[in-house]
C-alpha positions as CSV (number, residue, x, y, z in Angstrom):
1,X,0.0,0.0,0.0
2,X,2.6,2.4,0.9
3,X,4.5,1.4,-2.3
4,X,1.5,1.7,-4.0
5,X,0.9,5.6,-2.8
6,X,4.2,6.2,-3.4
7,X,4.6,5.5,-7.3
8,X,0.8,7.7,-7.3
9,X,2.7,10.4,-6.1
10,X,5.8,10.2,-8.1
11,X,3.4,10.4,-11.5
12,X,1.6,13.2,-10.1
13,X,4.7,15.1,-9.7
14,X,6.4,13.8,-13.2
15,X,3.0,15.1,-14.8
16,X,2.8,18.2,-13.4
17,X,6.8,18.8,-14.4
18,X,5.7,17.6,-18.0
19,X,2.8,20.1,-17.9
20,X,4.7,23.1,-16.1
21,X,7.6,22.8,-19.3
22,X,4.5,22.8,-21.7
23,X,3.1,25.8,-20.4
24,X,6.8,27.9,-20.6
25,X,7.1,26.3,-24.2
26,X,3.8,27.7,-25.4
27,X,4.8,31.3,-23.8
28,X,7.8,31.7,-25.7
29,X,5.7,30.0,-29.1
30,X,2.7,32.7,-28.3
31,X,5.0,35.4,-27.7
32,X,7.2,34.8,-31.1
33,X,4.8,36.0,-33.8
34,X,4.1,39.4,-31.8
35,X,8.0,40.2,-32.2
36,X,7.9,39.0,-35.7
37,X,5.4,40.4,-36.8
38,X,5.8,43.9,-35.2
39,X,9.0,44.0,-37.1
40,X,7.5,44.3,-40.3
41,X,5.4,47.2,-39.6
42,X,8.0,49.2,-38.6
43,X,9.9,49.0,-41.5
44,X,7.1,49.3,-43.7
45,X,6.2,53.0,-42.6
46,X,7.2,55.5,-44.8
47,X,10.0,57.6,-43.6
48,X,8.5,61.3,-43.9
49,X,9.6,63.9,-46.0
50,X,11.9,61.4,-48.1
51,X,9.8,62.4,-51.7
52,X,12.0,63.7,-54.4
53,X,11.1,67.9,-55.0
54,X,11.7,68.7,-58.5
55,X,13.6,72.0,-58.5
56,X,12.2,74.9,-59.8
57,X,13.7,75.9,-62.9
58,X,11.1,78.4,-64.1
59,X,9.3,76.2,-66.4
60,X,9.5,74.9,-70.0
61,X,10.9,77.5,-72.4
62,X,9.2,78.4,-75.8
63,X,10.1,79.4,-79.2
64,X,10.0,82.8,-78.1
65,X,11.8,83.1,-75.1
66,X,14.9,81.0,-77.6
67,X,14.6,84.0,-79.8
68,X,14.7,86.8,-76.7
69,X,18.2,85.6,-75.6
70,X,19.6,84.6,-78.8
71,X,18.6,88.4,-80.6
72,X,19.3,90.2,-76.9
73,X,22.7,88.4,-76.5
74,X,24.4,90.4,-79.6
75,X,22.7,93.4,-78.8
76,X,24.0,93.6,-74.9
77,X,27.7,92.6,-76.4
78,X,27.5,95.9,-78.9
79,X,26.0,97.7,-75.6
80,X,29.1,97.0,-73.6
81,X,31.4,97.4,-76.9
82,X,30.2,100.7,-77.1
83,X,31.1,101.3,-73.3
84,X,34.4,100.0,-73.6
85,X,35.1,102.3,-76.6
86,X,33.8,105.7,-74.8
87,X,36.0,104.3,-71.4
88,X,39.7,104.2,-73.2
89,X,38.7,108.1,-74.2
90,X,40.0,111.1,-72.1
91,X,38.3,114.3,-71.5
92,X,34.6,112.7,-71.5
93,X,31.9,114.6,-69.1
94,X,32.1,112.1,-65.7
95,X,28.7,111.8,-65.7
96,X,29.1,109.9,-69.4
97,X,31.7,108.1,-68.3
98,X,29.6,106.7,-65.4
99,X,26.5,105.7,-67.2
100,X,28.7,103.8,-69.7
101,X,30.7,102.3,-66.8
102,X,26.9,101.4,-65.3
103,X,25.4,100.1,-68.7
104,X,28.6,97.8,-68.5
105,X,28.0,96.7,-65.4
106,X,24.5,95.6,-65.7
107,X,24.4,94.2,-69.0
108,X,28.0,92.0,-68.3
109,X,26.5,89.1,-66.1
110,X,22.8,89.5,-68.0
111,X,24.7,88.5,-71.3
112,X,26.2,85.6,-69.1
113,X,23.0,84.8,-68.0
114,X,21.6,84.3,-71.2
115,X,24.3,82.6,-73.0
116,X,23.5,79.8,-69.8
117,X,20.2,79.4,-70.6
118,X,20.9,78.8,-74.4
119,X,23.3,76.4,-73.6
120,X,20.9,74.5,-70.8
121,X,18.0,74.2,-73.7
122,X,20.7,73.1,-76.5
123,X,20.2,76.0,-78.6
124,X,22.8,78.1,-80.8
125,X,24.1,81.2,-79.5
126,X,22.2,83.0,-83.1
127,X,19.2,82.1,-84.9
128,X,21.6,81.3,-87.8
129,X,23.7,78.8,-85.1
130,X,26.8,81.4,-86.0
131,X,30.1,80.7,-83.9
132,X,32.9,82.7,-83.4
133,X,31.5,85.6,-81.7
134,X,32.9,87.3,-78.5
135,X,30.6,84.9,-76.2
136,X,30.7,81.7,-78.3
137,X,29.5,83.1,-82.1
138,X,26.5,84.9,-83.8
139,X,26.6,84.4,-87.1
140,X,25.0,86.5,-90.0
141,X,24.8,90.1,-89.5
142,X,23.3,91.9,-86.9
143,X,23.7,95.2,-87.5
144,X,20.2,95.2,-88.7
145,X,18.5,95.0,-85.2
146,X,16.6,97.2,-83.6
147,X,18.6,100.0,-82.1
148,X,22.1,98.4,-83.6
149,X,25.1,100.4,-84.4
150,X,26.4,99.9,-88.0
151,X,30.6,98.8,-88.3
152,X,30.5,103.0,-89.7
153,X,28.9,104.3,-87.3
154,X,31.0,102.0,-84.2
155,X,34.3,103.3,-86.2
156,X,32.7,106.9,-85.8
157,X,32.6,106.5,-82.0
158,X,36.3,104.6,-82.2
159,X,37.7,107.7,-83.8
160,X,36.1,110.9,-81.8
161,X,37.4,112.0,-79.2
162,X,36.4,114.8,-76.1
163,X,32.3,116.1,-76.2
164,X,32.5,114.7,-79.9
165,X,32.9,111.4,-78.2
166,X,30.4,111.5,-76.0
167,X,27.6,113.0,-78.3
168,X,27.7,110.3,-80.6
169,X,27.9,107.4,-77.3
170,X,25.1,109.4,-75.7
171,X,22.8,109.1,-79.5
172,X,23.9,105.6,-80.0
173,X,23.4,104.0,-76.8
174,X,19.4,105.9,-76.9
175,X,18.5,104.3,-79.8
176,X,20.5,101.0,-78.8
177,X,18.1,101.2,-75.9
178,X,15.3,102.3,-77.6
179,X,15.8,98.9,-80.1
180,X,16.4,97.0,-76.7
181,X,13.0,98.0,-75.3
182,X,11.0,96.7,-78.1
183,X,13.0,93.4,-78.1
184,X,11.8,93.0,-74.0
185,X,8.4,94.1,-74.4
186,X,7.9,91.4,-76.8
187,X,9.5,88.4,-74.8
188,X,7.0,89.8,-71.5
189,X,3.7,89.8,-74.5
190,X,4.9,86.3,-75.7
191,X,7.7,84.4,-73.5
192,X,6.7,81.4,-71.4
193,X,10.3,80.7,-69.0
194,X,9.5,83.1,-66.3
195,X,13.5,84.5,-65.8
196,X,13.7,85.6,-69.4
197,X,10.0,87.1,-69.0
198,X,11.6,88.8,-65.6
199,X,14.7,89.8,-67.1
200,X,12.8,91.5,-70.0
201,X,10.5,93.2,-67.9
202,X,14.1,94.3,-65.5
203,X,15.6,95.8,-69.4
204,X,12.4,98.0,-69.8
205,X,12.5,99.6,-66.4
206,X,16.1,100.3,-66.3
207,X,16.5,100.9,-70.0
208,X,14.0,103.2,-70.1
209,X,15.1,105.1,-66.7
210,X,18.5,105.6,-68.7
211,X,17.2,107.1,-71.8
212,X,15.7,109.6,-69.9
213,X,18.8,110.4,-68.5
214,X,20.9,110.3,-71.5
215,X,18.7,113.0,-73.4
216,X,19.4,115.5,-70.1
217,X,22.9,114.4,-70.9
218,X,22.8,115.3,-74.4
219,X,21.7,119.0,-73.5
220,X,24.8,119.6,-72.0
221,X,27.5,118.1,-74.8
């Protein structure tokens, strides 16, 4: 009998060993998928503010705004030409001499800026695709645009000298300016890349500021 009890409690206690390992086993079995499946959904979140921004780069160009810089180019280079000329001269009114110094000034980097964009939309630096001018080549000849100076008449301003010098710089640069206006007005009435339209509209408010002040110039040579 007392064997008999014994071996009862020996299975009870083997049973509840075999039943107590069970239970931990199916803890760590229940508490597997939670890790393994909260894994996932981390990784799957999408990180925030990782979506590529195209850059602004004022929009598609047209036909129009090709023609601005490529007819405006030539006619800033002859602008500063003319500067440049009227600078190496002596005895020219300061306030000349300052205006032609400003006119370079402003219109060096816009001539930059517009031989970048014609390079950045892959066209010619001319409507004919010329090369060879000071900037990388305009062909044909432009001395027949609006407001430009004729090889005579740039010679003219080469050779004078003094209040000669400056009349005919003063004259020149009004209609240059004059030619230059019309040009802008037309890239703002038809243009679509909004920097050329801007810069147009920036060559009528200056330009037209300067003409001004060259005729009160021209009262006094």
């Amino acid at each position: 009998m007392a064997r008999a009890t014994l071996l009862m409690a020996a299975t009870v206690t083997a049973s509840a060993l075999i039943l107590t390992a069970c239970a931990e086993s199916g803890d760590d079995t229940a508490s597997a998928p939670s890790t393994s499946t909260g894994a996932p959904a981390e990784t799957a979140a999408p990180a925030s503010g990782t979506e590529p921004v195209a850059p602004d780069e004022g929009g598609e160009h047209s036909r129009a705004d090709v023609m601005f810089a490529q007819t405006m180019l030539p006619h800033h280079e002859q602008a500063v030409e003319m500067s440049d000329l009227l600078l190496t001269k002596s005895d020219i009114p300061a306030d000349v001499t300052a205006l032609a110094e400003q006119i370079r000034a402003e219109q060096g980097p816009e001539i930059e800026q517009m031989t970048a964009w014609l390079e950045q939309w892959g066209e010619p630096l001319s409507p004919e695709g010329g090369h060879g001018g000071q900037h990388g080549g305009h062909g044909g000849d432009m001395a027949g645009m609006e407001g430009m100076l004729s090889q005579t008449e740039l010679e003219q301003l080469a050779d004078a000298e003094g209040t000669d010098a400056a009349r005919l710089f003063l004259e020149g640069m009004i209609a240059h300016h004059e030619g230059a206006i019309d040009m802008a007005r037309q890239e703002v009435d038809e243009g679509s890349y909004q920097p050329a339209v801007d810069l147009a509209r920036s060559i009528i408010e200056t330009q037209q500021d300067e003409i001004a002040t060259m005729r009160d110039m021209l009262s006094g040579v």
